[in-house]
C-alpha positions in Angstrom: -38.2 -9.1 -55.8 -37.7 -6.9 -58.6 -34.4 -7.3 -61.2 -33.6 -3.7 -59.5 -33.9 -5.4 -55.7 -36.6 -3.4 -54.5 -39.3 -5.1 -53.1 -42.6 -6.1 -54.6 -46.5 -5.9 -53.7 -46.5 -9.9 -54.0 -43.7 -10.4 -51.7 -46.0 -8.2 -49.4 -48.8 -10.0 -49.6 -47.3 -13.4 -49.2 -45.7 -12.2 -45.7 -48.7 -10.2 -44.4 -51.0 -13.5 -45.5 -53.0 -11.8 -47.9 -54.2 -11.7 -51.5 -52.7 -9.1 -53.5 -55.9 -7.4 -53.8 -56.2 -6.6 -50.2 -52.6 -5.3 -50.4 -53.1 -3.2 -53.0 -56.5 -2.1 -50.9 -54.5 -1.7 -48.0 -52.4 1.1 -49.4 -55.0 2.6 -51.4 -58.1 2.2 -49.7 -60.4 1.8 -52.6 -62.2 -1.3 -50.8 -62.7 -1.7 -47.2 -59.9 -3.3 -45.3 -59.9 -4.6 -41.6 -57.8 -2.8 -39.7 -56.2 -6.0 -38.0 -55.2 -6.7 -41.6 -54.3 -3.5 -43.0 -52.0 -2.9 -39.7 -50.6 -6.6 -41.4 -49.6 -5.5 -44.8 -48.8 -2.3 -43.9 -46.2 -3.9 -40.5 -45.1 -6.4 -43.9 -43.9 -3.6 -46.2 -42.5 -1.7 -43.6 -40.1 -4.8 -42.4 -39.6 -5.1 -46.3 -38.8 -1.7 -47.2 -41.7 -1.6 -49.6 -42.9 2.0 -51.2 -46.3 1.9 -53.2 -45.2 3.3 -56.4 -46.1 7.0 -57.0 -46.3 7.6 -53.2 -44.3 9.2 -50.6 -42.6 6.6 -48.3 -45.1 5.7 -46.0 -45.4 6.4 -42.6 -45.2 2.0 -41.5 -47.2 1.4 -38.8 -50.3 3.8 -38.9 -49.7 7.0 -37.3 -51.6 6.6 -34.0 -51.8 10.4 -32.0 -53.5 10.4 -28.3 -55.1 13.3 -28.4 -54.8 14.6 -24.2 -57.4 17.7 -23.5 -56.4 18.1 -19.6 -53.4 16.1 -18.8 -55.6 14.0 -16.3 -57.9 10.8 -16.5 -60.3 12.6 -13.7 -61.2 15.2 -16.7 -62.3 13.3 -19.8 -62.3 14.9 -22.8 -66.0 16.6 -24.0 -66.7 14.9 -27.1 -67.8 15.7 -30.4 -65.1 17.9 -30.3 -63.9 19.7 -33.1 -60.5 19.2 -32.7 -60.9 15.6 -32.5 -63.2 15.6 -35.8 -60.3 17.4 -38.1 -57.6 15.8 -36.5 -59.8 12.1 -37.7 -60.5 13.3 -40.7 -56.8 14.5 -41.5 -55.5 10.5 -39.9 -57.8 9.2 -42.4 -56.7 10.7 -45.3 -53.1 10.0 -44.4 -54.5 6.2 -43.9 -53.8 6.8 -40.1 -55.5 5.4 -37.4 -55.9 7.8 -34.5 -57.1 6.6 -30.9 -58.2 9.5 -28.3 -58.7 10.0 -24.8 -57.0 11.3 -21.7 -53.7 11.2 -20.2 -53.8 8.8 -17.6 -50.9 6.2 -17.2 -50.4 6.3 -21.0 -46.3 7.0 -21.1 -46.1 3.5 -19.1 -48.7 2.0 -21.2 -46.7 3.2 -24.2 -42.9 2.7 -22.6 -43.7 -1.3 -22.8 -45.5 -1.8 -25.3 -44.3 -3.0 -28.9 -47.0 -1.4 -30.8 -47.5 1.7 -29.8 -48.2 4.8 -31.3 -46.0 6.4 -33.2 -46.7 9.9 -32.4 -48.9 12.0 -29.6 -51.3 15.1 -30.4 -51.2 16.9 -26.8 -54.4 18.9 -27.1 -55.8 21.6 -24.5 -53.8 21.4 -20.9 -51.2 19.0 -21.2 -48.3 18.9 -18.7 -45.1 20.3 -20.4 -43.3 17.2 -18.5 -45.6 14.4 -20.7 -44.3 16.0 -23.4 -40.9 15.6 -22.3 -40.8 12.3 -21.1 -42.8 11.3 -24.3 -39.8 12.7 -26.0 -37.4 10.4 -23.9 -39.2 7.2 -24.8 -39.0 8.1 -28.5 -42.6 9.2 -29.2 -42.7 12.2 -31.4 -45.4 15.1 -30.0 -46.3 17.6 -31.4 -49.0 20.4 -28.9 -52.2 22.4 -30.0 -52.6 25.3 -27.5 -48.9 25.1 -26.8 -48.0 27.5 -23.7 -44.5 28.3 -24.6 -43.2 26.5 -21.2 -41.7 23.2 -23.2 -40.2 25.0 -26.6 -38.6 21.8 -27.1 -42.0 20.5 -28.5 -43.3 21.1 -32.2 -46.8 23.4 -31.9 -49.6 24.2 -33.7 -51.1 27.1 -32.3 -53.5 30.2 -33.3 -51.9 33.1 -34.7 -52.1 35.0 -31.2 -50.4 38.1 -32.4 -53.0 38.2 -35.2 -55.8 37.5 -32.8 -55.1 40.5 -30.4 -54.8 43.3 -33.1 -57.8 41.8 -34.5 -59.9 42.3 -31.4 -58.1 45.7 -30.5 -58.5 47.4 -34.3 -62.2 46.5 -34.0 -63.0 48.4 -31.0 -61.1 51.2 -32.2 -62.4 51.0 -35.1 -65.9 51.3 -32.9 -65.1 54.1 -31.6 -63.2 53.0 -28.2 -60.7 55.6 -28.5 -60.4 57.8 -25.0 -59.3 56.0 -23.3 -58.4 53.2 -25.6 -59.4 49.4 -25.1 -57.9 47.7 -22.0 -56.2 44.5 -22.4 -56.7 41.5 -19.7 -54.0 39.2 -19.9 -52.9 35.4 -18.3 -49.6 34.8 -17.6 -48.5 32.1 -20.0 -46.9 31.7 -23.8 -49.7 33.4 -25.4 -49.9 36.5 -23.6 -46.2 38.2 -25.1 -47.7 37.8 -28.8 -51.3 38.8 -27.6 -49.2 42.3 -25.8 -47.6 42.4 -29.3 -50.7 42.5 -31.4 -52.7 44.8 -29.1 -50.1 47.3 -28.8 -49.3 47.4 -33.2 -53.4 48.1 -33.4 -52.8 51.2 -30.9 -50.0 52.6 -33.1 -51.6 52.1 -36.6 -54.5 54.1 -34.8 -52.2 56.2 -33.3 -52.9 55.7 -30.0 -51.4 54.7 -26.5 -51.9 52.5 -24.3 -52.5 53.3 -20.4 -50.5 51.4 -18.3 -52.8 51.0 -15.7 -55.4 49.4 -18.6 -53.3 46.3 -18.5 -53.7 43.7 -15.5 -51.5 40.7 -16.1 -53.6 37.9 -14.2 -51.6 34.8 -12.5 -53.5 32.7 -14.4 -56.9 32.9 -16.8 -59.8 31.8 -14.8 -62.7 33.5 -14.5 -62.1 34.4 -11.1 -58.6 36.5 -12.7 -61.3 38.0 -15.2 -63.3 39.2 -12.0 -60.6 40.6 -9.9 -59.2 42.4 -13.1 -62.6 44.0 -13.9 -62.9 45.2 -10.6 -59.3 47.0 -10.8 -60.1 48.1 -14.3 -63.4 49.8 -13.7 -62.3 51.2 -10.6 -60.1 54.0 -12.2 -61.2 57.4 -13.0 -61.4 57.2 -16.3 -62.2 53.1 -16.8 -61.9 51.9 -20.3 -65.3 51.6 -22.3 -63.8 48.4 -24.2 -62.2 45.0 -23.1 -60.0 42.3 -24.9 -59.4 39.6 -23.0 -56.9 36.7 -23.2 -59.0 34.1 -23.1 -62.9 33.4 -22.9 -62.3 32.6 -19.1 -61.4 35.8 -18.4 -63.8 37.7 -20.5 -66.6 35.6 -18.6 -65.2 36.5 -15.2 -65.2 40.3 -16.9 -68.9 40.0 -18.0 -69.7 38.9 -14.4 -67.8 41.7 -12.3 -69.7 44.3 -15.2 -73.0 42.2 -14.5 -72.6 42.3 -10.5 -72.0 45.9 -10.5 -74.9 46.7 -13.0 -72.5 47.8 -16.1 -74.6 47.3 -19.1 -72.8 45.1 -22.0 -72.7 46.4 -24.6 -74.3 49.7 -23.7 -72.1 50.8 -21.6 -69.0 48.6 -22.0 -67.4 46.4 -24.7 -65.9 43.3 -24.4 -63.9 40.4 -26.7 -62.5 37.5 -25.9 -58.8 36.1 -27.9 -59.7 32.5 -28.1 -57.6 29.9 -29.6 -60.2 27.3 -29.9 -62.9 29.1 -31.4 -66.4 26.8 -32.2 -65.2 24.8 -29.1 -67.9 23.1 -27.2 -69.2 24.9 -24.5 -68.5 24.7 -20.8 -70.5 24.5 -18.2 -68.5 27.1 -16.3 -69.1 29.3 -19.4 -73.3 29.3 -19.1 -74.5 32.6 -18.1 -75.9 30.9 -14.8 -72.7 29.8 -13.2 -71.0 33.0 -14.4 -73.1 35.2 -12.9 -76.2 33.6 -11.0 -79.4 32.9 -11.1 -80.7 36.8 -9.7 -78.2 38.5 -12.4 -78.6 39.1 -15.6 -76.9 36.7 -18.2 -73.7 37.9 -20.4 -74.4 38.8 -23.7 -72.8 36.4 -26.5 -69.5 36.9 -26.6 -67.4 38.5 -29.7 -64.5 36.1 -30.7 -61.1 36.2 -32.2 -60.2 32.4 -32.9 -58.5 29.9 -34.9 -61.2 27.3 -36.2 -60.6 24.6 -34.1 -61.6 21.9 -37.0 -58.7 23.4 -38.7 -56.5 23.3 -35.3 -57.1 19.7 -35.3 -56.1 18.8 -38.5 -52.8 21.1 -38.7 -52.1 19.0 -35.6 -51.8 15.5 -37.3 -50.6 16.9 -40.3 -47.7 18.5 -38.5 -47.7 15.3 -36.3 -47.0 13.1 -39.5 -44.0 14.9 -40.8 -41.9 14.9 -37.5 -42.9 10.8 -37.3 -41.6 10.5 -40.7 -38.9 13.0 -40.5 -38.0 13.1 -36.6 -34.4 14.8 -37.1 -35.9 18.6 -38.7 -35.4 21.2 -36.0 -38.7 22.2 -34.0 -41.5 24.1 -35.5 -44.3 26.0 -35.0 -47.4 26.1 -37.3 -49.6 28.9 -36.6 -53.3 28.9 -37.9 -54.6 32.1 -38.8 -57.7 33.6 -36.3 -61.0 35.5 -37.6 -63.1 37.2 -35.5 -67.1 36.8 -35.0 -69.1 39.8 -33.7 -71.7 39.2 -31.5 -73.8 41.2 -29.2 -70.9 41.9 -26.1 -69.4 44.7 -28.6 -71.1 47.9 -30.1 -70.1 51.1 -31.1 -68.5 54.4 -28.0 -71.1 56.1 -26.9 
C-alpha cells in the first residue's frame, strides 16, 4: 500500500495470483488477457478499492448487458444484428464483457447467482414487468425501443418526433399537398411524439391535417397496416401519400394498395418511421408473404430511422453510467433519425 493508503497494482496482482504485467494488461488491454483472469484482477481491485491511475473508477466486475430482442426464449434473436455489433463494440472499449440472447428464465438465473451481470440491455419487445422485476433484484436496465409503458426504466430510443416530421416534410415537400399526407399510427409510446412531429411539418407548410387521415391502429402489425389502408383509401378524397408508424404497418399498407391494384409510387406514396433502421430483414417483411405470390411485390421502402449500430452502442454506453452511478434520476437518450429514399415515394401527380 502506498504512504497515502491507497492501494497498489502489486497488492493487486498478489491477490488476483498474477504477475504485475498481466495486471497492468488487465486494465489496459495492450496484450491479450484471458478472460477467467482478467474477471480475477479486475474482482481483486474492486474488493481492494483500487483505481488505475489516470482513469475513471472502474466499473468492478465487467459490465455484462443481456441483450432480450422479444421477451421470450421461443423467438431467438436474428443474428448479426446490428444492434448487437455496436453494443460489443461499445463493451469492448469500456473493457466490458457482454453476453446476449433471449429472455428466458434469466431474472431466476440471475436472482441466485453471485456473479451476475451487472446491468441488462432490453432490446426490441421486452416485457415492461422484466424490467421491473430486474429493478427489484438490483440489476440496473436500461431499454432500446422503449414503449413508454415502464417510464421507470432509463431508454435509448430514436428521436421519434424527429423521425415523423422528417417523413411528413418530404412528402410535402413532393408535392403531397391536397389533401396532405395521412399518418398510420400504433398505439404505443412512440406514437404521441410521431403525432407531434407530423402535425409541426403540416404547420411550417401551412397545412392541416384531416382528421379522418389518421387511423390509430391497436397495435402495428401488418394486418393494422391493411385494415388502415383500406379505411384510408376508401374516402372521397384518399390521401396520395402515407407515413406509417412502423415498417409493419407500411407493409400491411403496401399490401392493401397492391391487393386493390394502387400503383406505388405512381399513384401513391408511402414511408415507413422506423426506429431500427439497417435492421435485418424479416421474413414477414419479403414481398411474398406480404402480398403473395400472384401480386405484385412492394416497392423498397423509404425510411426514417435511427442507425441501429449507433442504437446499440448508446445502449451500453448509457447502460454503464447507471451501473456506475445507479442513484441519477431516469433518462432518456434519444438518437437522431435520417431518412433514406427509395422507390415507394415520388413526387404528386
Amino acid at each position: 500500500m502506498r504512504g497515502d493508503g491507497r492501494p497498489t497494482l502489486h497488492e493487486v496482482a498478489t491477490l488476483a495470483g498474477v504477475s504485475m504485467g498481466t495486471a497492468s494488461s488487465a486494465f489496459t488491454r495492450r496484450q491479450p488477457v484471458a478472460r477467467q483472469t482478467r474477471d480475477a484482477v479486475l474482482k481483486a481491485a474492486d474488493v481492494l478499492g483500487y483505481h488505475p491511475r489516470g482513469r475513471a473508477a472502474p466499473l468492478g466486475r465487467p459490465v455484462t448487458a443481456l441483450a432480450l430482442l422479444t421477451g421470450s426464449a421461443a423467438s431467438p434473436p436474428v443474428l448479426p444484428d446490428p444492434v448487437h455489433i455496436g453494443a460489443r463494440k461499445a463493451a469492448a472499449e469500456l473493457g466490458a464483457t457482454l453476453v446476449v440472447g433471449a429472455a428466458g428464465d434469466v431474472l431466476g438465473r440471475w436472482v441466485v447467482r453471485r456473479d451476475r451481470p451487472q446491468g441488462a440491455l432490453l432490446v426490441g419487445n421486452a416485457d415492461p414487468r422484466l424490467a421491473r422485476r430486474l429493478r427489484e433484484a438490483g440489476v440496473p436496465c436500461v431499454m432500446i425501443q422503449h414503449s413508454g409503458i415502464d417510464q421507470a426504466t432509463d431508454a435509448v430510443r430514436p428521436h421519434d418526433r424527429r423521425a415523423a416530421f422528417l417523413a411528413t416534410d418530404h412528402l410535402l415537400r413532393l408535392g403531397h399537398t391536397a389533401p396532405p399526407p395521412a399518418l398510420v399510427l400504433g398505439r404505443d409510446g412512440a406514437a404521441v411524439d410521431q403525432l407531434a412531429g407530423h402535425r409541426s411539418a403540416l404547420r411550417q407548410h401551412q397545412r392541416d391535417g384531416h382528421a379522418d387521415h389518421l387511423r390509430l391502429s391497436a397495435t402495428s402489425t401488418i394486418a393494422d397496416g391493411r385494415a388502415a389502408a383500406d379505411a384510408l383509401f376508401a374516402l372521397v378524397r384518399p390521401p396520395s401519400a402515407v407515413v406509417c408508424g412502423s415498417v409493419a404497418l407500411a407493409r400491411g399498407v403496401l399490401a392493401a394498395l397492391a391487393a386493390g391494384g394502387v400503383a406505388v409510387p405512381g399513384a401513391v406514396s408511402v414511408v415507413a418511421l422506423d426506429g431500427l433502421a439497417g435492421r435485418v430483414p424479416d421474413p414477414s417483411d419479403e414481398p411474398d408473404a406480404v402480398v403473395g405470390r400472384e401480386t405484385p411485390g412492394p416497392q423498397p421502402l423509404t425510411v426514417v430511422g435511427a442507425d441501429r449500430l449507433l442504437l446499440g452502442a448508446e445502449g451500453i454506453r448509457h447502460l454503464a453510467q447507471r451501473v456506475r452511478q445507479p442513484d441519477l434520476p431516469r433518462r432518456v437518450t434519444l438518437v437522431d433519425v435520417a431518412l433514406r429514399a427509395a422507390a415507394a415515394t415520388a413526387g404528386s401527380r
